[in-house]
C-alpha positions in Angstrom: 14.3 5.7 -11.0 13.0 2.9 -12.5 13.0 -0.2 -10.8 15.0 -3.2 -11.7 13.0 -6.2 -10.7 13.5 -9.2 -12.6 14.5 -10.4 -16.2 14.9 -13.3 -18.4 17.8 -12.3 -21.0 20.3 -10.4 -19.2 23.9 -8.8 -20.1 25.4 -6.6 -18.8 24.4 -3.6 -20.7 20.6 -4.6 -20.2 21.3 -5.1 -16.5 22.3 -1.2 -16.4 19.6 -0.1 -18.1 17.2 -1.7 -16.2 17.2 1.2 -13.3 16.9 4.8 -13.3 14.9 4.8 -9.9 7.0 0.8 21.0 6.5 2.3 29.3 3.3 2.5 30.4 2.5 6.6 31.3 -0.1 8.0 32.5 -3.7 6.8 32.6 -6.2 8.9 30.3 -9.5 10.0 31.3 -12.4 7.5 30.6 -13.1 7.4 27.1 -16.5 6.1 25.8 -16.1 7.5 22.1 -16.1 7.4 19.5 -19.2 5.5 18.3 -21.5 5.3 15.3 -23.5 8.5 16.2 -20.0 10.2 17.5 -18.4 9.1 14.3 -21.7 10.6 12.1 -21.3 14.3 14.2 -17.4 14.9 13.5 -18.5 15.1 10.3 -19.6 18.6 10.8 -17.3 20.2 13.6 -14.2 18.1 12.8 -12.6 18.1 15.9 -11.4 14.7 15.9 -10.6 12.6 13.4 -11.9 9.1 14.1 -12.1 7.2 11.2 -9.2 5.9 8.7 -10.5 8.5 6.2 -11.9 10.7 8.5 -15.7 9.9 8.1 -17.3 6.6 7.3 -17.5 8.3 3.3 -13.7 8.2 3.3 -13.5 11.9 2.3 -10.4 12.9 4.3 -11.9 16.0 3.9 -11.6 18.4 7.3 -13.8 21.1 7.5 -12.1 23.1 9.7 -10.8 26.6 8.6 -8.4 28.0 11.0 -5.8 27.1 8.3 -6.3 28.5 5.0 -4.6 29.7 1.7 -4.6 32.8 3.6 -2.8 31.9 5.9 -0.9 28.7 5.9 2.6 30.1 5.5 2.6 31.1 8.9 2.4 27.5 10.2 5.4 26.2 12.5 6.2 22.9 14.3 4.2 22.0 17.2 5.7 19.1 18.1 7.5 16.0 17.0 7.3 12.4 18.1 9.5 9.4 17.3 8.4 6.5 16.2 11.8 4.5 16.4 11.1 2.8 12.8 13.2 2.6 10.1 10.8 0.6 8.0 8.0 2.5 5.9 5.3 4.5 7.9 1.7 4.3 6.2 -0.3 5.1 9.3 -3.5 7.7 9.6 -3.7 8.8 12.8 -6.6 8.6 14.6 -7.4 11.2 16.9 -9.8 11.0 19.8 -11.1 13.4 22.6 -7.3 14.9 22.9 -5.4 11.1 22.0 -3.7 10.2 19.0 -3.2 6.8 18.3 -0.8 6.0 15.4 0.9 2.9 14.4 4.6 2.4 13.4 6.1 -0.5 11.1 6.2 -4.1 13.0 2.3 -3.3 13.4 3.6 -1.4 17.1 0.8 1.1 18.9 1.8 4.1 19.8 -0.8 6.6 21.8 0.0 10.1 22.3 -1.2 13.2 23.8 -2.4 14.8 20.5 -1.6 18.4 22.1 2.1 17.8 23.0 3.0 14.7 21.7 3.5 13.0 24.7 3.9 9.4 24.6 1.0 7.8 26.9 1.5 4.1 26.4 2.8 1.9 23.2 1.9 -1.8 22.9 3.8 -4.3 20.8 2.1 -7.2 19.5 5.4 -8.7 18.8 5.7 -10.0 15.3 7.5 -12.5 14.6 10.6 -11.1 12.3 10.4 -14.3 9.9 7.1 -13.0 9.0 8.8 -10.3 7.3 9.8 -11.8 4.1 6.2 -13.1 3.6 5.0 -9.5 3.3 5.4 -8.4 -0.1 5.6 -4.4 0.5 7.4 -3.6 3.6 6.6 -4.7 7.1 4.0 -1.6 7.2 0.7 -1.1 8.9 -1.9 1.7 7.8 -3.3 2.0 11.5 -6.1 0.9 14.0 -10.0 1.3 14.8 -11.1 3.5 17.4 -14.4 2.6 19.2 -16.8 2.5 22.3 -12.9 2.8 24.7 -11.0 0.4 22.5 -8.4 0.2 20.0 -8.0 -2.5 17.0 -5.3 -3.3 15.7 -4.1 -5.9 12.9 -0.4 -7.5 13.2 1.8 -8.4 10.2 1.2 -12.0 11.2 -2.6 -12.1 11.4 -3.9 -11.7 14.4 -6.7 -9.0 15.3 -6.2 -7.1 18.5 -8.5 -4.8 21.2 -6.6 -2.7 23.3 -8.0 -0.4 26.2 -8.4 2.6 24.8 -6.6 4.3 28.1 -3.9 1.9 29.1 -3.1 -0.1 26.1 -3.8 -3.5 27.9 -4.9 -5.8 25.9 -8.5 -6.8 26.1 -8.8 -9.4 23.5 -6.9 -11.3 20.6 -8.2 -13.6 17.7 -6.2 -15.3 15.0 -7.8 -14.5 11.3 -6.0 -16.1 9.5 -8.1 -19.6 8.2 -5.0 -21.5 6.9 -1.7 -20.6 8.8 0.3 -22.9 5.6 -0.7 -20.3 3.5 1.7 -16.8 3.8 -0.9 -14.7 4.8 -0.4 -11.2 6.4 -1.9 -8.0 7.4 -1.3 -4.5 6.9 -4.5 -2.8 6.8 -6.3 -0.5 9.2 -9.6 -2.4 10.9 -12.6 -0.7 10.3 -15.8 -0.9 12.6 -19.0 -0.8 11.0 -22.2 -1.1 13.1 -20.3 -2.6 16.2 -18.5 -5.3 13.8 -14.4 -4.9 13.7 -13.6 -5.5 10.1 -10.5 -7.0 8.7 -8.9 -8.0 5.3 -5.6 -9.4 4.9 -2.7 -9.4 1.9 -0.4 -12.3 0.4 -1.7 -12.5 -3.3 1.7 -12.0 -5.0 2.1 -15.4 -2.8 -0.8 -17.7 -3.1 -3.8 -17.2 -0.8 -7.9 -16.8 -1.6 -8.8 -13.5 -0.4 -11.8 -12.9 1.8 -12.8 -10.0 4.8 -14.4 -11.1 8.4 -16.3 -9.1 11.2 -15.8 -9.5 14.8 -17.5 -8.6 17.6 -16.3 -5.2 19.2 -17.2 -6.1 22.4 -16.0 -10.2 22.5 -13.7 -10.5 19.5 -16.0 -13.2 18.5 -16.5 -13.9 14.7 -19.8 -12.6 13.3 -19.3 -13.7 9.5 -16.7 -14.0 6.8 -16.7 -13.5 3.2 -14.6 -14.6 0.6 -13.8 -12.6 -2.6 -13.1 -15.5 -5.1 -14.5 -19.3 -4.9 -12.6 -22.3 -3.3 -12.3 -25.8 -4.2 -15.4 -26.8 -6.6 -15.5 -30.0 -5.6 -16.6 -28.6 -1.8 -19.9 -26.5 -1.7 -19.6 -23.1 -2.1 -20.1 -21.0 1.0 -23.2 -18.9 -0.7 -25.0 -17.5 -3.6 -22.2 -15.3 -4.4 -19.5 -18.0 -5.1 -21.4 -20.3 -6.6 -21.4 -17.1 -9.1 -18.1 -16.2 -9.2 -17.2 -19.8 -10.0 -18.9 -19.4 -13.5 -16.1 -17.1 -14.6 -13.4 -19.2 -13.3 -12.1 -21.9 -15.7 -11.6 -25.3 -13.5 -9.6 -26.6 -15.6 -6.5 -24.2 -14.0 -7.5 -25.7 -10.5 -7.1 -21.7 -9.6 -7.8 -23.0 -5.9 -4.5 -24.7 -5.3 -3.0 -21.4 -5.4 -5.8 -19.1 -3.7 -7.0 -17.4 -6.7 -5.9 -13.9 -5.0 -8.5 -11.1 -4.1 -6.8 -9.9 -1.0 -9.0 -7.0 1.1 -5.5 -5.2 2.3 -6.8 -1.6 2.1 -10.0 -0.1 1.3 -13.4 0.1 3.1 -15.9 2.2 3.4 -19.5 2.7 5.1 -22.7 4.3 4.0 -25.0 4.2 7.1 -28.1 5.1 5.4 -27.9 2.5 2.8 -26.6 0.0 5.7 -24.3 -0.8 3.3 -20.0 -1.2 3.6 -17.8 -1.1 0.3 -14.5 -2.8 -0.4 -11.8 -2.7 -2.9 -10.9 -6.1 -4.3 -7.2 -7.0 -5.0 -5.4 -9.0 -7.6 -5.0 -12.9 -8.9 -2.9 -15.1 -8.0 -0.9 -15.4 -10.2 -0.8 -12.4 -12.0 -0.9 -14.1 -15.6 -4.9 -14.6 -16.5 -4.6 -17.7 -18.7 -2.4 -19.2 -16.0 -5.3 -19.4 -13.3 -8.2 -19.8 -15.6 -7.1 -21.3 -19.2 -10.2 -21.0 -20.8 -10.1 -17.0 -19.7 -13.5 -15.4 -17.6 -13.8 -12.1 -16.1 -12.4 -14.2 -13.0 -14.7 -12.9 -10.0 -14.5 -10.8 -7.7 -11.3 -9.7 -8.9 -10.0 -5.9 -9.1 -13.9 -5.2 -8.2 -15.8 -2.8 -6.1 -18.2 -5.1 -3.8 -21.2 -4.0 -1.8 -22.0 -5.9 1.5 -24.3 -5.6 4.5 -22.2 -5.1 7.4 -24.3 -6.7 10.1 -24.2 -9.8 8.1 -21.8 -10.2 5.3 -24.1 -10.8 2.5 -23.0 -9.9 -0.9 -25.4 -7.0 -2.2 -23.7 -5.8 -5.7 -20.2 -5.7 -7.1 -18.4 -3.7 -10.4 -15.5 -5.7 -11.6 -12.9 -2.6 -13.1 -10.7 -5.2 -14.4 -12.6 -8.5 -15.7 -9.8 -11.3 -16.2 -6.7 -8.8 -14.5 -3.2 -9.8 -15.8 -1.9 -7.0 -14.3 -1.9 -6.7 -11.0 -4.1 -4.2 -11.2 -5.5 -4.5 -7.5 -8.7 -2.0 -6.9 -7.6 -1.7 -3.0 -7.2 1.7 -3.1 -9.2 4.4 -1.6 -13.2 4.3 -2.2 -14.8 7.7 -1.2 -18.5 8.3 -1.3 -20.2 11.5 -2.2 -23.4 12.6 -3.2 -22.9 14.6 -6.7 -25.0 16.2 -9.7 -24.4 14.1 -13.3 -26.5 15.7 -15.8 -28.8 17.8 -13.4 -29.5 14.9 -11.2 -27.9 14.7 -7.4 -26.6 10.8 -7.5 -24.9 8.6 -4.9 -21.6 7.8 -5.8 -18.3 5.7 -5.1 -15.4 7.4 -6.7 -12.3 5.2 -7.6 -8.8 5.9 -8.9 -7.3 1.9 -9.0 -4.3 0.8 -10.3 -5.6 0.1 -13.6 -5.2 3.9 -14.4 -8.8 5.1 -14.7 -11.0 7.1 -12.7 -14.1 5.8 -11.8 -17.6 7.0 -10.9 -20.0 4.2 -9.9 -24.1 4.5 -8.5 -23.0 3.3 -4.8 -27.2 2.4 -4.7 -26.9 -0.4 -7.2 -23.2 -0.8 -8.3 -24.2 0.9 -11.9 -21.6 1.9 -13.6 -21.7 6.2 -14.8 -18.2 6.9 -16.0 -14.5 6.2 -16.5 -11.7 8.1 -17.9 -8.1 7.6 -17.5 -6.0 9.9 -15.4 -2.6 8.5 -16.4 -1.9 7.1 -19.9 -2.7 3.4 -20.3 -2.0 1.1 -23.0 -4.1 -1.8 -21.8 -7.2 -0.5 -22.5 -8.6 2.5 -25.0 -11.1 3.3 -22.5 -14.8 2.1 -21.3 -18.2 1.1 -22.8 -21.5 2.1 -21.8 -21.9 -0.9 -19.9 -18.7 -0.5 -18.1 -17.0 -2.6 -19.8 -13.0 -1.9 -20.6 -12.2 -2.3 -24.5 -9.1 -3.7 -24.3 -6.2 -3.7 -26.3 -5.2 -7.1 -27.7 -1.6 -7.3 -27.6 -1.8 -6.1 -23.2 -2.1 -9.9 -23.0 0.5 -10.8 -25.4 1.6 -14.4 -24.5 4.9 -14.6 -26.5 7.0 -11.4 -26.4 7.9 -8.7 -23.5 5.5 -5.6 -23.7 5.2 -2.6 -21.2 2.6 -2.6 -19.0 1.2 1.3 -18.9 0.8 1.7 -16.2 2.6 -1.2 -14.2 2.1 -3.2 -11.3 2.8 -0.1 -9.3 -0.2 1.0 -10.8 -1.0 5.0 -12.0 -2.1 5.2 -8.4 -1.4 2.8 -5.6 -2.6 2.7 -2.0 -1.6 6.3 -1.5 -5.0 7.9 0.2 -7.4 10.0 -2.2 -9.1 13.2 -0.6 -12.4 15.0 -1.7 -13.4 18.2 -1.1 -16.9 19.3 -1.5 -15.8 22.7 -1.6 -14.1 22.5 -4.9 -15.4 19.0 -5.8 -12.9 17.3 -7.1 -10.4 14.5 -5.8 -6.8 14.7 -5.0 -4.7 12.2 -5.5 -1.1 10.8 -6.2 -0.7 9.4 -9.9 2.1 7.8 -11.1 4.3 5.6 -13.4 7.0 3.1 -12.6 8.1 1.8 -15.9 8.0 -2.4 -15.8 8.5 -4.8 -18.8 5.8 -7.8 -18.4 5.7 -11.4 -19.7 3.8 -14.8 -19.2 6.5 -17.3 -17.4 6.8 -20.2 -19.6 8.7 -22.1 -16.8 6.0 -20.5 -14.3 4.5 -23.9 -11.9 1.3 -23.4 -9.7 2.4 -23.6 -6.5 5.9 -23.6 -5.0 7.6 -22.6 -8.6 11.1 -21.5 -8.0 13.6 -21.6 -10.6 16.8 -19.2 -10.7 15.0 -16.1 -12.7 11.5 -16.3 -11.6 10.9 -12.8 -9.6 11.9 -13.6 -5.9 10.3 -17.0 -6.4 12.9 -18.3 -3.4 10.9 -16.6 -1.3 7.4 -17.8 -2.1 6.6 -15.1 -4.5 4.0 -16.7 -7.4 3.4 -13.9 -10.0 3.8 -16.3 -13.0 5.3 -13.5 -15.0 9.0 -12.1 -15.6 9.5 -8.7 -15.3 11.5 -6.4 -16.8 12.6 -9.2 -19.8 13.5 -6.2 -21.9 14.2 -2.5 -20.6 11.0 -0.5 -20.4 10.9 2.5 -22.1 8.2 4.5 -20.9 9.1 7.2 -18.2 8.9 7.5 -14.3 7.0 10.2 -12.8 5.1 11.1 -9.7 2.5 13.9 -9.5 -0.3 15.1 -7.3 -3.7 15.7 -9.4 -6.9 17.4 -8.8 -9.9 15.7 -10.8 -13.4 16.9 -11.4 -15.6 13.6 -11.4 -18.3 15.0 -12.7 -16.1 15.9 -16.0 -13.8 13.5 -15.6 -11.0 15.5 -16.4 -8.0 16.3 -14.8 -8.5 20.0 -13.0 -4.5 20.9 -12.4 -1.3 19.0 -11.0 1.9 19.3 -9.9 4.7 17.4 -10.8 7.0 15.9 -8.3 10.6 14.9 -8.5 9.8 10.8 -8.2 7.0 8.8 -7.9 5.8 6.9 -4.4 4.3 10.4 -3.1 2.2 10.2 -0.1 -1.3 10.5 0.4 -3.7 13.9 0.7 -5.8 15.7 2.7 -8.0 18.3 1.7 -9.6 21.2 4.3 -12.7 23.4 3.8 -9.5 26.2 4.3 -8.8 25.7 0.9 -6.1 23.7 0.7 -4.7 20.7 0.0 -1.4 19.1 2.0 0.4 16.2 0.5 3.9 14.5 2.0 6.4 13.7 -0.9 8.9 11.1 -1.5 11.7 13.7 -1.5 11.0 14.5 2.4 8.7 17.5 2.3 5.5 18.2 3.8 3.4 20.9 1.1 0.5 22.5 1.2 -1.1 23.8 -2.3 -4.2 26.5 -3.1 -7.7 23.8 -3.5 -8.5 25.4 -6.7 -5.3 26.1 -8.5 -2.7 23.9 -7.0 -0.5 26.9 -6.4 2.2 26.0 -3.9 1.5 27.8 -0.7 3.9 26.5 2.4 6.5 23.4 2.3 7.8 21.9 5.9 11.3 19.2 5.6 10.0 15.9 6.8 14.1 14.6 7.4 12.4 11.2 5.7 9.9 10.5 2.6 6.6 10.3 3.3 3.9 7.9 1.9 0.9 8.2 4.9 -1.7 10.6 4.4 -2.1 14.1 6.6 -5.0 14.6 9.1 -6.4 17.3 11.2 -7.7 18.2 14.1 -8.9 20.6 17.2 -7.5 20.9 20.2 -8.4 24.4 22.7 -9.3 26.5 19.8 -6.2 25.1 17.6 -6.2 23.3 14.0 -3.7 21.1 13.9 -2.0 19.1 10.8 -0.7 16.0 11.4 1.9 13.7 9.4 3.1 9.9 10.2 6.3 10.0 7.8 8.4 6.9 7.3 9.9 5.9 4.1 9.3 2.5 2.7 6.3 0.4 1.1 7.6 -2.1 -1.7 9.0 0.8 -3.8 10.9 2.8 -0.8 12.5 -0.6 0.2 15.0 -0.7 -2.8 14.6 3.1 -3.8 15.0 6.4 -2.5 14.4 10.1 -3.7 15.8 12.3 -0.9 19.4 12.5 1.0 17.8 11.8 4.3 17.1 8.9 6.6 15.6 10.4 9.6 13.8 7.4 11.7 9.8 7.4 11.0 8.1 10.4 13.1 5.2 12.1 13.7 4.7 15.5 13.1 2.3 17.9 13.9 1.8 22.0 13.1 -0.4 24.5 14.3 -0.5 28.6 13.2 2.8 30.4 14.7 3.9 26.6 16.1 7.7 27.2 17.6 9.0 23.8 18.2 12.1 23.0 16.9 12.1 20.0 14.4 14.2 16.9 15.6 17.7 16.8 13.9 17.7 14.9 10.6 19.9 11.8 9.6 21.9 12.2 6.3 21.7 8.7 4.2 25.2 7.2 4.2 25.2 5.8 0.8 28.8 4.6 1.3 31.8 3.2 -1.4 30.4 1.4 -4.2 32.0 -1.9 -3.6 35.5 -3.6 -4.5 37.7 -6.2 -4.0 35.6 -9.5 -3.3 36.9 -11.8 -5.4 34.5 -13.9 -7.3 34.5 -16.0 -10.5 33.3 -13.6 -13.3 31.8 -17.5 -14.9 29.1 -17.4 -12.2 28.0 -13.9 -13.0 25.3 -15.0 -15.3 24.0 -17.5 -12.9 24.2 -15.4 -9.9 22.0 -12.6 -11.6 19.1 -15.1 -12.1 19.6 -16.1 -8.4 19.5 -12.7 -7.3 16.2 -12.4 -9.1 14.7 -15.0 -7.4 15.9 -14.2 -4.0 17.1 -10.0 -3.4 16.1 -7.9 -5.6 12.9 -7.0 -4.4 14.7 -5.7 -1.2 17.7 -4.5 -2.2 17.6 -3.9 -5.9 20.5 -4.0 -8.7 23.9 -3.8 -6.7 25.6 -0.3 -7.1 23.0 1.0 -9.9 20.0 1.9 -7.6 20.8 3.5 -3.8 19.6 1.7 -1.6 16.1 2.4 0.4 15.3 1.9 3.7 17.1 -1.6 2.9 20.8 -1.1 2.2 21.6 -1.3 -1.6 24.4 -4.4 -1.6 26.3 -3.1 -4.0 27.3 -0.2 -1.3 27.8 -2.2 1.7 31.5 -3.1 3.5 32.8 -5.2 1.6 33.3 -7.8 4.5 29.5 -8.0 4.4 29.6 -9.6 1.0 33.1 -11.7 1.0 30.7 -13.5 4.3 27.3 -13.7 2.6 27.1 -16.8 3.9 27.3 -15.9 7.1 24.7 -13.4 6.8 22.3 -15.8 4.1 21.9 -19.1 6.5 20.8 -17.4 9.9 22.5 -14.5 10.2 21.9 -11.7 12.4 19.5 -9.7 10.5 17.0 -12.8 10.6 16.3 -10.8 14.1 15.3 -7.9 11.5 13.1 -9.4 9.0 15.6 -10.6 6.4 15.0 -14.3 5.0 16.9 -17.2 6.4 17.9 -18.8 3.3 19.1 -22.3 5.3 17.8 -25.3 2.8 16.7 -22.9 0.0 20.2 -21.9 -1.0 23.1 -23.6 -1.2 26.9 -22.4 -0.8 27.5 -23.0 -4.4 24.3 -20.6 -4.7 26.0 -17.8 -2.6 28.9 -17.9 -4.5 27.5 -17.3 -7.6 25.2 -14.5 -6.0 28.4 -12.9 -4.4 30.0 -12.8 -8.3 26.7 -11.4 -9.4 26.8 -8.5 -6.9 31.0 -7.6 -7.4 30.5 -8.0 -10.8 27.9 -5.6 -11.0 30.0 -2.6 -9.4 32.8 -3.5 -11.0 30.6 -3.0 -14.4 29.4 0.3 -13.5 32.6 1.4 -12.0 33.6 4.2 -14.0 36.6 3.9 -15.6 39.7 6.0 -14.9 
């Protein structure tokens, strides 16, 4: 299933190559949880799950052991709860003193008796659907903050949200976005460390200088802010730390006029002894290195892990896994801390498994690196020095020829949540490969570039590379892996059907429950990865599982939702069920909600078109659909229809649907003064000329 995104030569034989891929209910009893000291005991019992990961450490570890290997086949349905999403589901629950709170796509709040699944009260922050195309991967959100009777949550469009923790009024709202021209978004669950409400934000693949800020709980008010890669040189830099980071930036690309990148979308965690929070630094913007900073530079605090005090945002330390990333190779994903013995000595660690494809062990005390060894294969770099260093392999930035990027944007392992159990000590995770084609855009401008070709470029995207100029030729695969840190070697996996599998949890029981992207909830032994129980999901899943204790029961709990920037345009299971929340218990006898089959439909015929615009309308399509709705007729469609299987009165009327038309009220782009009718033409050839290519003939 690989995915066709863009590409600079293309016939017709290339082009078929190119894929193989919110009622107000009752009011709850007072709640005055959870809070630091609250947050510190659950790790322990594990009643509740109040924290993104679980525990300020990020573990997603439970250590409750109702549930075991022993004994997990007997689990059943306890309830089921609609979401009423058909957009991808990324949420951790977060469960509190008998209330789960849980968030659906459009950034909406659900909050739900965590026994019975009764909905209590849902707030909508009402996004508005032209922010939609400005979010690279799916109008998602990964869920909210829990704290001292209030609920945080981020919206797609920027703002930073307390609810009331028992009625879902809203208490407060802030706008964090510092330059509203600028195609910012948010995605990412808030985190609140030491009464500060921290939040990142996404839009690198777009133009926009990354930073995080910290409110106050209580007042919403800012407390501090901190950028991840320097502004305008000709201003002052806002501390130390930038004035730094601007050493390794060459001026001479005036990186500022585009952002530089760095986006905070995902990962953060919190060691409370150290006083000390962590975050995962994202990608450049644009992708290309010598694009942003000519003279090259490791390009800070790219694809770094950065230590800061969270009472006052100042930089502490930083480890950069990718000096000078070309890659996208983002190191958002999932930090976890854990104490560990390397060679006879107990040390404090951050483990990492980024894009970039290797596995990382870092001293969370100083930011020294101990280790790294890759967990998928890579072709970028041979591996690292002692200084933690990557030795990289000269033709990964090859500036005049199409190479595969091993692993790809998609990275060996995205934002898909890593578990760790201390138990077994080692960390679970999803790895995978999406086979992409890189190279350097020679027509690539720094801001506002968008000529027919250039990888959804009509739609603000800035990467500054073409993808998929030749047919990659490495293989797709998605598998769940168990790693031992310490030996940095891969303990067991199990291979999946696809990649885009969702994220883990691991249980002192023993096991080890992933969602898939073929609709299935599993549940493998901890040690040997043995396949113990599997539960239909009616839709893939992406969000990580949690658990909890209610009245003497362990529950499991699941957000599923297909989607993310992979499940718009692709699909691994026969199902379509709206995004839901699921939740099982020993001997549970609810009866699970009736699945939706996908209706692929007809691959399409009879719009007449010009087959002299086919060429033209391909490299329009590039630069304006394909990130949505993939290659017409050759991939299926995700949880946005695949045009090439639509009615064909859809397509004969793109128009219609292209300048303001009724799925604007959806999320899709109006394309009013950025295409013309000539434009649509040619797109319409390009998309009946596509089907009729891979018709097969009678």
């Amino acid at each position: 299933m690989t995915l066709m995104l863009a590409f600079r030569r293309v016939t017709m034989p290339s082009l078929l190559l190119l894929s193989s891929l919110f009622t107000t209910g009752p009011v709850l009893a007072d709640q005055a949880g959870p809070d630091e000291a609250s947050i510190l005991a659950n790790r322990d019992s594990g009643k509740d799950w109040p924290s993104h990961g679980f525990d300020y450490a990020g573990t997603r570890f439970s250590p409750l052991t109702q549930i075991t290997s022993k004994n997990v086949d007997k689990l059943g349905l306890a309830w089921s709860y609609n979401l009423e999403s058909t957009r991808g589901i990324e949420a951790t629950p977060i469960v509190v003193d008998g209330t789960m709170y849980v968030t659906a796509s459009w950034s909406v709040v659900h909050a739900l008796d965590a026994k019975t699944g009764k909905r209590l009260w849902s707030y909508d922050p009402k996004v508005p659907r032209e922010k939609a195309y400005q979010a690279c991967c799916d109008v998602v959100n990964r869920g909210v903050a829990v704290y001292k009777g209030k609920v945080f949550v981020g919206s797609l469009d920027g703002r930073l949200v307390a609810l009331d923790a028992n009625s879902g009024k809203k208490l407060w709202e802030t706008d964090t976005i510092i330059d509203r021209s600028r195609p910012y978004t948010v995605t990412g669950a808030p985190r609140v460390f030491r009464g500060n409400v921290i939040i990142g934000n996404g839009g690198a693949e777009f133009g926009v200088r990354g930073y995080i800020t910290a409110y106050d709980a209580e007042t919403g008010k800012q407390k501090w802010r901190w950028f991840t890669v320097p502004g305008d040189p000709a201003k002052p830099y806002e501390n130390e730390a930038m004035a730094k980071a601007a050493k390794t930036w060459d001026p001479k690309g005036k990186y500022w006029e585009s952002g530089g990148g760095g986006t905070v979308w995902n990962s953060m965690v919190f060691d409370p002894e150290l006083n000390l929070m962590y975050i995962g630094t994202g990608n450049g913007t644009p992708w290309v290195h010598r694009k942003r900073s000519p003279a090259g530079g490791d390009n800070l605090y790219l694809a770094s892990i950065v230590a800061i005090n969270p009472e006052t945002g100042d930089y502490v330390w930083h480890y950069q896994e990718t000096p000078g990333d070309n890659w996208d190779y983002t190191s958002t994903q999932d930090l976890i801390l854990a104490d560990i013995k390397i060679d006879g000595k107990l040390r404090k660690v951050i483990m990492h498994a980024p894009k970039n494809g290797f596995f990382f062990v870092v001293d969370r005390t100083n930011g020294k690196f101990i280790s790294a060894q890759n967990f998928v294969d890579v072709n970028w770099a041979t591996g690292y020095d002692k200084d933690g260093r990557p030795i990289e392999i000269a033709e990964a930035r090859s500036e005049d020829k199409p190479f595969d990027a091993i692993p790809g944007p998609f990275g060996g392992h995205n934002w898909h949540s890593m578990s760790y159990s201390p138990k077994t000590g080692l960390a679970y995770f999803p790895a995978q490969n999406i086979p992409l084609n890189l190279m350097e855009d020679k027509n690539w401008k720094k801001h506002g570039s968008n000529k027919p070709g250039q990888p959804m470029s009509g739609i603000g995207w800035n990467t500054g590379m073409l993808i998929n100029a030749e047919t990659p030729s490495s293989k797709p695969f998605g598998r769940l892996l168990a790693w031992d840190p310490v030996k940095q070697q891969e303990r067991w996996r199990y291979e999946h059907v696809a990649p885009w599998n969702g994220g883990t949890l691991s249980t002192a029981g023993n096991l080890v429950f992933q969602g898939t992207a073929d609709a299935r909830l599993m549940a493998f032994d901890a040690g040997s990865g043995d396949v113990l129980w599997q539960s239909p999901m009616g839709t893939g899943v992406i969000a990580a599982p949690i658990s909890y204790q209610m009245d003497g029961d362990q529950y499991i709990t699941i957000a599923a939702g297909w989607g993310g920037v992979f499940g718009q345009t692709q699909r691994a299971s026969d199902t379509a069920t709206p995004g839901t929340v699921y939740t099982f218990k020993l001997n549970g006898k609810a009866q699970m909600p009736e699945f939706t089959q996908y209706q692929l439909g007809n691959l399409l015929s009879g719009v007449k078109y010009d087959p002299a615009l086919v060429e033209e309308g391909t490299y329009l399509y590039v630069s304006n659909c394909v990130f949505c709705h993939g290659v017409p007729g050759v991939d299926k469609g995700g949880n946005i229809p695949n045009l090439g299987y639509v009615d064909k009165s859809f397509i004969e009327n793109l128009d219609k649907f292209v300048f303001n038309g009724p799925f604007v009220s959806r999320g899709m782009p109006d394309f009013t003064g950025k295409l013309s009718a000539e434009d649509v033409e040619k797109i319409k050839a390009f998309i009946q000329g596509t089907a009729d290519a891979i018709r097969p003939k009678k």
